[in-house]
MDTraj code that builds the backbone (N, CA, C; nanometers):
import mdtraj as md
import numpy as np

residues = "UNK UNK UNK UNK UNK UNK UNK UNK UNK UNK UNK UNK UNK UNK UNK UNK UNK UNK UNK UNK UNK UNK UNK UNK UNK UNK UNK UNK UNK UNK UNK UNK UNK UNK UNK UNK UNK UNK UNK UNK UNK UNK UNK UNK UNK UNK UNK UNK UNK UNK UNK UNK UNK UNK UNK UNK UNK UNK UNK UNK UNK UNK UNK UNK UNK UNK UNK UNK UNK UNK UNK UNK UNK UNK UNK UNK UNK UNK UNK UNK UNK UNK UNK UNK UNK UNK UNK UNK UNK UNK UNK UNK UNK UNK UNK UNK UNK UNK UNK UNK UNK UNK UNK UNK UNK UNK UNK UNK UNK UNK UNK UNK UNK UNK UNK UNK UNK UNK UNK UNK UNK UNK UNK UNK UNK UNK UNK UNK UNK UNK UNK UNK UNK UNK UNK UNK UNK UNK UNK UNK UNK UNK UNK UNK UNK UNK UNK UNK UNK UNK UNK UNK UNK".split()
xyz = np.array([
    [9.7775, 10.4843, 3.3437],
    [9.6917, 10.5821, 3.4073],
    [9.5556, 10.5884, 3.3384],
    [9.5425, 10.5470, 3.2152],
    [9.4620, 10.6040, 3.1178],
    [9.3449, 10.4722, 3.1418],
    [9.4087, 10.3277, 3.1431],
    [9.3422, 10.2331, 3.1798],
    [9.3033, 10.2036, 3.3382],
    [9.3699, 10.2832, 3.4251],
    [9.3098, 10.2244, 3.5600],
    [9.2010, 10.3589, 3.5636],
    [9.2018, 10.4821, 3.5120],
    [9.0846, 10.5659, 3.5313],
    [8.9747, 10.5007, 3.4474],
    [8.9747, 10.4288, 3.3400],
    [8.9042, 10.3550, 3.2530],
    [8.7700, 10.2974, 3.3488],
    [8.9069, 10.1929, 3.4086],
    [8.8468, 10.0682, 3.4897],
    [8.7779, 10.1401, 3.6330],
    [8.8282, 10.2234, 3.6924],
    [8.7274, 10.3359, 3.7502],
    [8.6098, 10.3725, 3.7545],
    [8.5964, 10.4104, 3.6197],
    [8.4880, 10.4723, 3.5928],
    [8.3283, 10.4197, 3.5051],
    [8.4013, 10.2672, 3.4703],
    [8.3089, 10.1672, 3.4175],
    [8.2029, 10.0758, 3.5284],
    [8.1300, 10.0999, 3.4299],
    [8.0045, 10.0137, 3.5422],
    [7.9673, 9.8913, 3.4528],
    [7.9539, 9.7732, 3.6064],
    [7.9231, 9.6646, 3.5467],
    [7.8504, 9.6078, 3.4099],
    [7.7861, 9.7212, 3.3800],
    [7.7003, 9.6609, 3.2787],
    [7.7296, 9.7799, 3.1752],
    [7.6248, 9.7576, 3.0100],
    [7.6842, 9.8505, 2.9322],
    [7.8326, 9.8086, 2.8257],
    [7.8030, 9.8632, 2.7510],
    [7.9595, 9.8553, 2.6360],
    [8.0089, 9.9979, 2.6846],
    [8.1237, 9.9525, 2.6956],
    [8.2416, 10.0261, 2.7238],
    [8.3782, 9.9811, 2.6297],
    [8.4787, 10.0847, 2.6010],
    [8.5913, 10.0575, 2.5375],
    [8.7020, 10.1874, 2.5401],
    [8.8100, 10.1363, 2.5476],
    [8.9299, 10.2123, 2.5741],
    [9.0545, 10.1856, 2.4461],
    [9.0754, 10.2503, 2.3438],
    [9.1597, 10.2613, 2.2221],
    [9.2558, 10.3447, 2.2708],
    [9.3880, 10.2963, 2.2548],
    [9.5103, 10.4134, 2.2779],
    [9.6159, 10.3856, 2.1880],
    [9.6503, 10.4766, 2.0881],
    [9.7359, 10.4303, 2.0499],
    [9.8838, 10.5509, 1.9968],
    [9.9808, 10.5126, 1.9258],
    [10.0683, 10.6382, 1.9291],
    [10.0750, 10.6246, 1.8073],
    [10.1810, 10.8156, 1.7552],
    [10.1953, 10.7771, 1.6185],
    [10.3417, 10.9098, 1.6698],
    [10.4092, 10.8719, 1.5837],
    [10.5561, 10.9967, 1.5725],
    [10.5252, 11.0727, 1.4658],
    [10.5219, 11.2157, 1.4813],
    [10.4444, 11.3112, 1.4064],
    [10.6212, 11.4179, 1.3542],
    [10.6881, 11.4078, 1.4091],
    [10.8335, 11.4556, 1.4106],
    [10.9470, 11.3521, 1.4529],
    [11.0318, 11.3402, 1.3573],
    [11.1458, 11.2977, 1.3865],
    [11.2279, 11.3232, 1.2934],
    [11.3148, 11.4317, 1.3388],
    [11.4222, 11.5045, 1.2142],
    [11.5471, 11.5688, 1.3182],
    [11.6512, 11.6227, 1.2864],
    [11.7527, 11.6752, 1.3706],
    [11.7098, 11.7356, 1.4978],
    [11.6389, 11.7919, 1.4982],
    [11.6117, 11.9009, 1.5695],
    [11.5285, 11.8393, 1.6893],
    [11.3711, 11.7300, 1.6225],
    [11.2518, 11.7708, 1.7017],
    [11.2248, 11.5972, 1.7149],
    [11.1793, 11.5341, 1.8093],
    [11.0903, 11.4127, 1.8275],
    [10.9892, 11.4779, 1.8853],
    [10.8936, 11.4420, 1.7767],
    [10.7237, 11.4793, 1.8608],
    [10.6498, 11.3335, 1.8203],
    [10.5794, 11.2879, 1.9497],
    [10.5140, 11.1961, 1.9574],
    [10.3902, 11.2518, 2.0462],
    [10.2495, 11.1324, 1.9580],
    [10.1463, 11.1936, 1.9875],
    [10.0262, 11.0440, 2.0444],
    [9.9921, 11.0791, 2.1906],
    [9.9019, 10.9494, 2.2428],
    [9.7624, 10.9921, 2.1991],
    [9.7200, 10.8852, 2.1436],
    [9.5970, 10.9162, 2.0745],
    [9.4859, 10.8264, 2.1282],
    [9.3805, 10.8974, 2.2042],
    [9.3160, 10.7723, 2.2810],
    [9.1343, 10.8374, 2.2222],
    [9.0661, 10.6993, 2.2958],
    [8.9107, 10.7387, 2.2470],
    [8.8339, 10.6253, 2.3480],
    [8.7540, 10.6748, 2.4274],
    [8.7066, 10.6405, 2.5161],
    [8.5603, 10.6547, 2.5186],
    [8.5173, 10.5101, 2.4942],
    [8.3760, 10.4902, 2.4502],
    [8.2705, 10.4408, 2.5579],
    [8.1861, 10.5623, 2.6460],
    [8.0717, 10.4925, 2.7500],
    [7.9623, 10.5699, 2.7390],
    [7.8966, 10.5000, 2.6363],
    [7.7797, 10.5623, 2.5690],
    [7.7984, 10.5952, 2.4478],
    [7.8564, 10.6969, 2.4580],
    [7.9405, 10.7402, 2.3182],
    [8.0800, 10.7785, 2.3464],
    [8.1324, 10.8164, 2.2462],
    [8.3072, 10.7884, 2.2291],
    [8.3571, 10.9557, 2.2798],
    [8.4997, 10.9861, 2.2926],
    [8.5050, 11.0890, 2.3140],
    [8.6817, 11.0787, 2.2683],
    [8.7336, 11.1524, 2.1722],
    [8.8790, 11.1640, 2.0795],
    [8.9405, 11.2281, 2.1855],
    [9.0952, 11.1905, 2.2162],
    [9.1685, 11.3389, 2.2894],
    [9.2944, 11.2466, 2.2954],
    [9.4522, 11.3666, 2.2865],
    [9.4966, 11.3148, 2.2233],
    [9.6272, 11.4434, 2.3191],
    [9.7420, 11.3654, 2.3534],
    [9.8426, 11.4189, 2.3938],
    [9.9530, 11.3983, 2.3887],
    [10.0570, 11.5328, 2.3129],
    [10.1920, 11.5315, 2.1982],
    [10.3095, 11.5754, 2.3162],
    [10.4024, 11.4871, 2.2999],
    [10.5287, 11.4986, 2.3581],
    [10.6756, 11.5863, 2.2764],
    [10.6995, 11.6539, 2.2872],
    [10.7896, 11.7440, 2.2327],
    [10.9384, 11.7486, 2.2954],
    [11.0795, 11.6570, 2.2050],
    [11.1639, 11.6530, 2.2550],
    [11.2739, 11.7118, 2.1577],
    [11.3321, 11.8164, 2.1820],
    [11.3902, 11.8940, 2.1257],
    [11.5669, 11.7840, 2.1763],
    [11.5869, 11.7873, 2.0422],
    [11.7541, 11.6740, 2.0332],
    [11.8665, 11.7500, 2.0721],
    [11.8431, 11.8969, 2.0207],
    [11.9497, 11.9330, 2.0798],
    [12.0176, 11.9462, 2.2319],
    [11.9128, 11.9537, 2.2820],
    [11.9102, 11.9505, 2.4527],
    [11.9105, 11.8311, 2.5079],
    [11.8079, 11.7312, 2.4588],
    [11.7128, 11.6097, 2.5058],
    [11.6156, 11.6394, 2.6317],
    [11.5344, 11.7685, 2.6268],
    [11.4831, 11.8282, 2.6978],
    [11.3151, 11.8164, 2.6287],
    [11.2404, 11.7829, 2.7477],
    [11.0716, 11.7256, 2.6963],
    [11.0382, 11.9441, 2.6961],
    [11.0443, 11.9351, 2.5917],
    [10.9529, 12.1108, 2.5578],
    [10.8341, 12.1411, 2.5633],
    [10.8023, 12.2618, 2.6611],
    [10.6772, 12.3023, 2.6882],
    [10.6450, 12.4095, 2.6253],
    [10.5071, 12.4587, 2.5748],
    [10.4881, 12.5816, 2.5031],
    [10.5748, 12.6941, 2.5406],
    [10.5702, 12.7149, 2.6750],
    [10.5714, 12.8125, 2.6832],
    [10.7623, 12.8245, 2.6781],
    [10.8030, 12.7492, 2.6553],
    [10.9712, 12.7044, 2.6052],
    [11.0025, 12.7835, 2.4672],
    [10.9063, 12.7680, 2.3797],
    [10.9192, 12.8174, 2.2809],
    [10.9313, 12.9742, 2.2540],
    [10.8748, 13.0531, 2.4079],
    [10.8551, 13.1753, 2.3097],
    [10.9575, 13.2856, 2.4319],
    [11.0147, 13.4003, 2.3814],
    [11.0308, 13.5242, 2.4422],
    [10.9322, 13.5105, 2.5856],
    [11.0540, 13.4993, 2.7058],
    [10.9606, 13.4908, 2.8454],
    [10.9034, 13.6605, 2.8428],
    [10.7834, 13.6807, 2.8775],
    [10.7068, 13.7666, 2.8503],
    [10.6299, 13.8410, 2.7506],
    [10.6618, 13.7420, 2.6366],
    [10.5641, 13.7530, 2.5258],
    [10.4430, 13.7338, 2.5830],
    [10.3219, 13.8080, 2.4676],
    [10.1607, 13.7188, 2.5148],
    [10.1526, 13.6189, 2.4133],
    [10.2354, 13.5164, 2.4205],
    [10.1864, 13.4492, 2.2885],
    [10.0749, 13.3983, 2.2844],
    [10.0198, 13.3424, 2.3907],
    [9.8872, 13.2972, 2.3446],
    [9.8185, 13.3677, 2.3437],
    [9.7633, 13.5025, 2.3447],
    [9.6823, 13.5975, 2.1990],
    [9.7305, 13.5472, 2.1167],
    [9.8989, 13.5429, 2.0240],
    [9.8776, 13.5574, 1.9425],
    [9.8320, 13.4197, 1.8414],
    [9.8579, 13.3326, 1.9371],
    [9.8062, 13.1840, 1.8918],
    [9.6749, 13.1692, 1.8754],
    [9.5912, 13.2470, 1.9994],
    [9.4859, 13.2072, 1.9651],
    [9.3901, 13.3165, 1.8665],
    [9.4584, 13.4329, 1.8564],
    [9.4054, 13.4903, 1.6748],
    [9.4387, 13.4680, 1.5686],
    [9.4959, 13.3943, 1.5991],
    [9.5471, 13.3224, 1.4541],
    [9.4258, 13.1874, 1.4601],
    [9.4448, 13.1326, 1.5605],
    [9.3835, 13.0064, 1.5362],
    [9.2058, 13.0509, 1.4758],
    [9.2102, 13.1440, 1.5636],
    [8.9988, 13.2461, 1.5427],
    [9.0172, 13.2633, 1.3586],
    [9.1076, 13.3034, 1.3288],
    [9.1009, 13.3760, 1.1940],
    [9.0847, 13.2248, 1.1180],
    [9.1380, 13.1035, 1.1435],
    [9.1297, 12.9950, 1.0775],
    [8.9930, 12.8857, 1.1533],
    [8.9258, 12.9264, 1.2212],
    [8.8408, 12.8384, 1.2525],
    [8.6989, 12.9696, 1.1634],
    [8.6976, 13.0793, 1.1898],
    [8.6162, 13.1995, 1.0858],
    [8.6089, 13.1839, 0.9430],
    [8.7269, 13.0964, 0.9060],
    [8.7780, 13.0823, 0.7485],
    [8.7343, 12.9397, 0.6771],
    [8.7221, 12.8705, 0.7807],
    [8.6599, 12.7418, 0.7447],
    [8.5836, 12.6395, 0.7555],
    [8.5560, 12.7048, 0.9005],
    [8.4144, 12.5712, 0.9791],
    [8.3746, 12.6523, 1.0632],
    [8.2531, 12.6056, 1.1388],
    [8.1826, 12.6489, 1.2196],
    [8.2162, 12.5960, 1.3009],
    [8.3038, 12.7184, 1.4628],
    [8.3655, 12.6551, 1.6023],
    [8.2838, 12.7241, 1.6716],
    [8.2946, 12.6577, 1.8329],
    [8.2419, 12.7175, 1.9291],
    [8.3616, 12.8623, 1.9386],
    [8.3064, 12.9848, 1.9071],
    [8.3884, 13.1185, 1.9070],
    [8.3639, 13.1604, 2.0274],
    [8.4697, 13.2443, 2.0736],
    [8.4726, 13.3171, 2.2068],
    [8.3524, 13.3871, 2.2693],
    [8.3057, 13.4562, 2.1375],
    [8.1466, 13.5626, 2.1623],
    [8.0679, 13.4746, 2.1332],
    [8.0433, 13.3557, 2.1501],
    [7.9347, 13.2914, 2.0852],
    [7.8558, 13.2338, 2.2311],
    [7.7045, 13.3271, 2.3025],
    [7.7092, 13.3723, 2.3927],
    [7.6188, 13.2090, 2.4628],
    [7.6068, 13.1232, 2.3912],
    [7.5966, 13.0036, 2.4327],
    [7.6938, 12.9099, 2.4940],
    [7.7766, 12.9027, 2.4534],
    [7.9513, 12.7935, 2.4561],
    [8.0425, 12.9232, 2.5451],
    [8.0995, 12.8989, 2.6665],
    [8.2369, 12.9645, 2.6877],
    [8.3413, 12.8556, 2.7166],
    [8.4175, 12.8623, 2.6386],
    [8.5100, 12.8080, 2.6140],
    [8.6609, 12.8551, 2.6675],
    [8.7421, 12.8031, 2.7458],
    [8.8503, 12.8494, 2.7958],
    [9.0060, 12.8272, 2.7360],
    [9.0060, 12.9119, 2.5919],
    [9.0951, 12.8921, 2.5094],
    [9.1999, 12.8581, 2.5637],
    [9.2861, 12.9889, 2.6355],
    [9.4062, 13.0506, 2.6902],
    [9.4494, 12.8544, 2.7734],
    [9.3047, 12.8672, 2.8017],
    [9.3745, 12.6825, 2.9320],
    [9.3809, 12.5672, 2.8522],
    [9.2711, 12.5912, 2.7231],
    [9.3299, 12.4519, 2.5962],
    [9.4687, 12.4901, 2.5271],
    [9.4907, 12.5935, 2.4976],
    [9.5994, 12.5984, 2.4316],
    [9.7488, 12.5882, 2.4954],
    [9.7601, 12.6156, 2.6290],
    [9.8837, 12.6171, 2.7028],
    [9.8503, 12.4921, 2.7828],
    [9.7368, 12.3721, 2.7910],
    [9.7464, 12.2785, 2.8513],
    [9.8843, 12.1774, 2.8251],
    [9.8960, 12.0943, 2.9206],
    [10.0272, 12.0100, 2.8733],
    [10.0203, 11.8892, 2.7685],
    [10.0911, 11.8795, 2.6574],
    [10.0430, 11.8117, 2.5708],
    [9.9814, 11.8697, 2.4532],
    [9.9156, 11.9795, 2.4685],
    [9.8533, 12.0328, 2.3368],
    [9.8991, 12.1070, 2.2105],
    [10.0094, 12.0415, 2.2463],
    [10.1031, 12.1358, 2.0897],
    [10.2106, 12.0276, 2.0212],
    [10.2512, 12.0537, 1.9226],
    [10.3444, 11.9700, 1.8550],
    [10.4550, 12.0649, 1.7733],
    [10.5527, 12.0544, 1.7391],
    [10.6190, 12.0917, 1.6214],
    [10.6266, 12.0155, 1.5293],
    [10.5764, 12.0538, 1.3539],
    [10.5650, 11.9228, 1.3213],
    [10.7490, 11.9567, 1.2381],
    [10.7391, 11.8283, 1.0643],
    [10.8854, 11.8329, 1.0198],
    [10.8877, 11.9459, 0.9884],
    [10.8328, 12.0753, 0.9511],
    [10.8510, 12.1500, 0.8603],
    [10.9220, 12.2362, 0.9647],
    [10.9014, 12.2331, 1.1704],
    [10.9543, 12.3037, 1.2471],
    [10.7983, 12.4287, 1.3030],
    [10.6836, 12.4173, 1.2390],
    [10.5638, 12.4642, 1.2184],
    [10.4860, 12.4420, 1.3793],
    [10.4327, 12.5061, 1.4871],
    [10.3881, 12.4950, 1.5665],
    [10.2459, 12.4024, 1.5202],
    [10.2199, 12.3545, 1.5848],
    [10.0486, 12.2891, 1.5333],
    [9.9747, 12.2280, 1.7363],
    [9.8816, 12.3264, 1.7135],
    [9.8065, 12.3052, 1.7659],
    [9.6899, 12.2388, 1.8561],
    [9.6409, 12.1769, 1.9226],
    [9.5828, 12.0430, 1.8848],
    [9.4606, 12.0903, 2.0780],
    [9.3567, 12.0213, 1.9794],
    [9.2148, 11.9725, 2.0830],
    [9.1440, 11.9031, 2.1006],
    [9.0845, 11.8806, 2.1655],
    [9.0011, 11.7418, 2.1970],
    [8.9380, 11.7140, 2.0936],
    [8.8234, 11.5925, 2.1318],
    [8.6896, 11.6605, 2.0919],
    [8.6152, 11.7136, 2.1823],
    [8.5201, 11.8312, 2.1019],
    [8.4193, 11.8596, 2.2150],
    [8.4837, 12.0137, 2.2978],
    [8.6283, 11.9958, 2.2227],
    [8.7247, 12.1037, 2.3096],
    [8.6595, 12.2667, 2.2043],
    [8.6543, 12.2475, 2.0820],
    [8.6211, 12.4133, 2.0285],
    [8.5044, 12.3809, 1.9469],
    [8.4791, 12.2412, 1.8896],
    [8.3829, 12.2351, 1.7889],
    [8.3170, 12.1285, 1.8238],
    [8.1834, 12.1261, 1.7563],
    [8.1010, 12.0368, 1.7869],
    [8.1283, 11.8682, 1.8046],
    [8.0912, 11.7681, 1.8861],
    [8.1634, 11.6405, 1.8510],
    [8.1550, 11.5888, 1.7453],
    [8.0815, 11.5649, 1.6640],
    [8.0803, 11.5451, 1.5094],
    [8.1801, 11.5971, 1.4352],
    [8.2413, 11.7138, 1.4894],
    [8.3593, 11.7413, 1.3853],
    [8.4736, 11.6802, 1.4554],
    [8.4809, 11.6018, 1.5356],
    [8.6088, 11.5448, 1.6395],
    [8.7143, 11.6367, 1.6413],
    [8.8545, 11.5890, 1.7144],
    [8.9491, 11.6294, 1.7999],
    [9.0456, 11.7118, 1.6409],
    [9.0180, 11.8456, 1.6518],
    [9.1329, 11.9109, 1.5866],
    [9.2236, 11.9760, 1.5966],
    [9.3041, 12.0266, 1.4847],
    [9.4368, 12.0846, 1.5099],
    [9.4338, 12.1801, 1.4121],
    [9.5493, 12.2766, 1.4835],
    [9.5633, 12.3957, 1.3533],
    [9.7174, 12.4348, 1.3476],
    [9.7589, 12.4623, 1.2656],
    [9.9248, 12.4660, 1.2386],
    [9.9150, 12.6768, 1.2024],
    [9.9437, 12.6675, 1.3036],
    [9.9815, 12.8663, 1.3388],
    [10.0789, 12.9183, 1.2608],
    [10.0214, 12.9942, 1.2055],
    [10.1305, 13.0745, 1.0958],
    [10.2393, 13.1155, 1.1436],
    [10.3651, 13.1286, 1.0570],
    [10.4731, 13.1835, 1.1192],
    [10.5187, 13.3112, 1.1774],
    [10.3953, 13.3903, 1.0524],
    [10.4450, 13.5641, 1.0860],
    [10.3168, 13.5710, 1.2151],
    [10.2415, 13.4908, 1.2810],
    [10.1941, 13.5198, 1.3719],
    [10.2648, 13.5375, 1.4977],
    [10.3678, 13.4127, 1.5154],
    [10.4329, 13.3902, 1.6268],
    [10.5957, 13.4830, 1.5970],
    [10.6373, 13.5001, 1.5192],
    [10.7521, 13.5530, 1.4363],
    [10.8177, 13.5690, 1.5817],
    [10.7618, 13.6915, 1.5913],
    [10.8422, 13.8291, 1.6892],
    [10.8459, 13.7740, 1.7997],
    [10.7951, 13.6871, 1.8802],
    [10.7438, 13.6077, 1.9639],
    [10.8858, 13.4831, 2.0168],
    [10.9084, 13.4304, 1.9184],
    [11.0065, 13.3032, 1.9476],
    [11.1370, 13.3529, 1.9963],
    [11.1823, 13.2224, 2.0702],
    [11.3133, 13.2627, 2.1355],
    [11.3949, 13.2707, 2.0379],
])
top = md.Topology()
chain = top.add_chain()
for i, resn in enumerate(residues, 1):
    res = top.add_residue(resn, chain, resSeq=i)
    for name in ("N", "CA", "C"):
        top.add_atom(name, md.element.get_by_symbol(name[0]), res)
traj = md.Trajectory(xyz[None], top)
């Protein structure tokens, strides 16, 4: 899919390039998380990157919203946690920041954008270009536990 939108969207002339590659970020009793890692270069490059979550006990592909109490808000609480760690250490495109609106709630519950890693730790994950400037490329943030605590099934 990733190469026929490629070949799509390339014009005859120009450098163009398409990198995809995987890496297994979990594999322990519980969790296989695997993560497609692609970068797509026309003009300039652009990181983005999407994690598969297969819980062993079931053999069921897990979606965020799998993880939590049906009718929790978890994503508030994901994404104040994530604000308190992007405030704490770099400069992100922030919610009030009346230049950039950014549509957290739809990066964070998109499909693909989360992982469990070994420790069992939710972690996060965005493009580039998705919260912070492209120079800082495609990141991730691993959500505290007592954030989500009350929250999980």
């Amino acid at each position: 899919e990733l190469a026929q939108r490629f070949n799509d969207n390339a014009m005859d002339e120009g450098y163009y390039g398409l990198d995809v590659s995987y890496e297994v970020l979990t594999d322990n009793d519980r969790w296989f998380a695997l993560r497609v890692n692609g970068c797509q270069v026309m003009a300039s490059g652009y990181e983005f990157s999407r994690c598969y979550n297969i819980d062993k006990t079931t053999g069921k592909y897990v979606k965020l919203a799998d993880l939590f109490k049906e009718g929790s808000d978890y994503v508030a609480a994901i994404k104040k946690d994530i604000f308190a760690q992007m405030k704490a250490n770099l400069t992100y495109w922030m919610e009030d920041d009346a230049e950039f609106h950014v549509d957290y709630d739809a990066l964070i519950t998109r499909d693909g954008a989360f992982y469990i890693d070994k420790d069992g730790r939710l972690v996060v994950c965005f493009d580039e270009y998705d919260v912070a400037p492209g120079a800082m490329g495609a990141q991730s943030f691993t959500v505290s536990r007592e954030a989500i605590a009350g929250l999980l099934r």
